[in-house]
C-alpha positions as CSV (number, residue, x, y, z in Angstrom):
1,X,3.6,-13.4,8.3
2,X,6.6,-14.0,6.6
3,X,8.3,-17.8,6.7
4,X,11.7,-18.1,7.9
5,X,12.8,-18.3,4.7
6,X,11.3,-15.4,4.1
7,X,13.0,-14.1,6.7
8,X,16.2,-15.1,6.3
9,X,16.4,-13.8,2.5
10,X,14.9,-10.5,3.9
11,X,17.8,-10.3,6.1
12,X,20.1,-11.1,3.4
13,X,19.1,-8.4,1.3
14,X,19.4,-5.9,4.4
15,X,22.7,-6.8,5.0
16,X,23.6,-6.5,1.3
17,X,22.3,-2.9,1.5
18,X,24.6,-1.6,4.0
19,X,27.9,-3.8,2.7
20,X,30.1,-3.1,-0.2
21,X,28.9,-5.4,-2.4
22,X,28.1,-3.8,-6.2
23,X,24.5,-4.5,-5.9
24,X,24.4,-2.9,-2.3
25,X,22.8,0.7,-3.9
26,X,20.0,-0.9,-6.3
27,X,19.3,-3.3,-3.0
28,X,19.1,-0.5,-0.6
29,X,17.1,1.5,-2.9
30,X,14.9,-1.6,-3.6
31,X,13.9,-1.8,-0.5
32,X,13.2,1.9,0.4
33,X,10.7,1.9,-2.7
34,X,8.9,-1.2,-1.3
35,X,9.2,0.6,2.6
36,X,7.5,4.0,1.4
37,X,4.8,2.4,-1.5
38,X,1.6,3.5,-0.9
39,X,0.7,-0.3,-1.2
40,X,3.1,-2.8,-0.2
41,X,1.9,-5.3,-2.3
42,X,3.0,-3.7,-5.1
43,X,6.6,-4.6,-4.6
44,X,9.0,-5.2,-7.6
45,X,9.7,-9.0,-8.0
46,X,13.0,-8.1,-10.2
47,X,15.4,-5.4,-9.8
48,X,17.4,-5.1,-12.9
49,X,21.1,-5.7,-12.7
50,X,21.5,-8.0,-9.5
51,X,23.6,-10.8,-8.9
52,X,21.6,-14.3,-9.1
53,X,21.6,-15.2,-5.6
54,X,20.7,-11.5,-4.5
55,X,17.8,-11.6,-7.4
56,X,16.5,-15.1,-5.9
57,X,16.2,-13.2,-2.3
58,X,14.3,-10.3,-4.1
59,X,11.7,-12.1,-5.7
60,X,11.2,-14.4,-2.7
61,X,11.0,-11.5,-0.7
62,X,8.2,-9.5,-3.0
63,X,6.4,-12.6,-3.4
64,X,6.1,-12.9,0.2
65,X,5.6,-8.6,0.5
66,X,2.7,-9.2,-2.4
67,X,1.0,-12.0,-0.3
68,X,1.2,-10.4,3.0
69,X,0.8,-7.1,2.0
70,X,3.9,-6.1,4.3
71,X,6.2,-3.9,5.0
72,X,9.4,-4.2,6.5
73,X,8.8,-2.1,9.2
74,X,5.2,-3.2,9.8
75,X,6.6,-6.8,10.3
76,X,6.9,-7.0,13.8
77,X,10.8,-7.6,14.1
78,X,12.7,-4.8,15.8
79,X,15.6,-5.8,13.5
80,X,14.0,-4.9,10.3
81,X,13.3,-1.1,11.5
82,X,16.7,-0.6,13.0
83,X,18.3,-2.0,9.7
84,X,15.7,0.2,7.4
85,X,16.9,3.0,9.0
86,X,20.6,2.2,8.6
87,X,19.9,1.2,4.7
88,X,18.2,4.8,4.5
89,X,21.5,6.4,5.9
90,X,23.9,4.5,3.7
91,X,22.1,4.7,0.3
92,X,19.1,7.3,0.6
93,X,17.0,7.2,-2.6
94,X,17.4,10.5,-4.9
95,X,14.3,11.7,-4.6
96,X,15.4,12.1,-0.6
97,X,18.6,13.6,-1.3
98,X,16.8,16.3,-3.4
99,X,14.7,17.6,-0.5
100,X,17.7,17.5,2.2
């Protein structure tokens, strides 16, 4: 289960990914990938392009995803599905936007 820490960047990075920040569409998308991976373990530690304090969050946020084996929604918070579904709205990954 993921520390509050843990928690607290997680929730960081959600809210990022539905603001207007410039990293909000490589956060969102970050996030969807590590959502719909086949194993959540495999998560990216390091998303190319982010601001410092949003890259810290990331990479505490995989590490915690690789040891768990987690997902967002398979967490156990009510919060993180509502905001995962609210991310996918705002900033749905290409490959979704194809098949629509």
């Amino acid at each position: 289960m993921f520390s509050q820490l843990e928690h607290e960047a997680l929730m960081r990075l959600m809210t990022y990914a539905t603001g207007y920040t410039p990293d909000s569409q490589r956060i969102a998308h970050w996030l969807q990938e590590w959502e719909h991976a086949e194993n959540p373990r495999t998560a990216k530690a390091h998303v190319p392009g982010l601001a410092a304090a949003h890259a810290i969050d990331v990479a505490k946020v995989a590490s915690a995803a690789k040891r768990d084996g987690a997902r967002p929604t398979t967490l156990g918070r009510d919060e993180y599905a509502y905001n995962m579904q609210n991310i996918e709205r705002a900033h749905p990954l290409p490959s979704v936007e194809l098949e629509r």
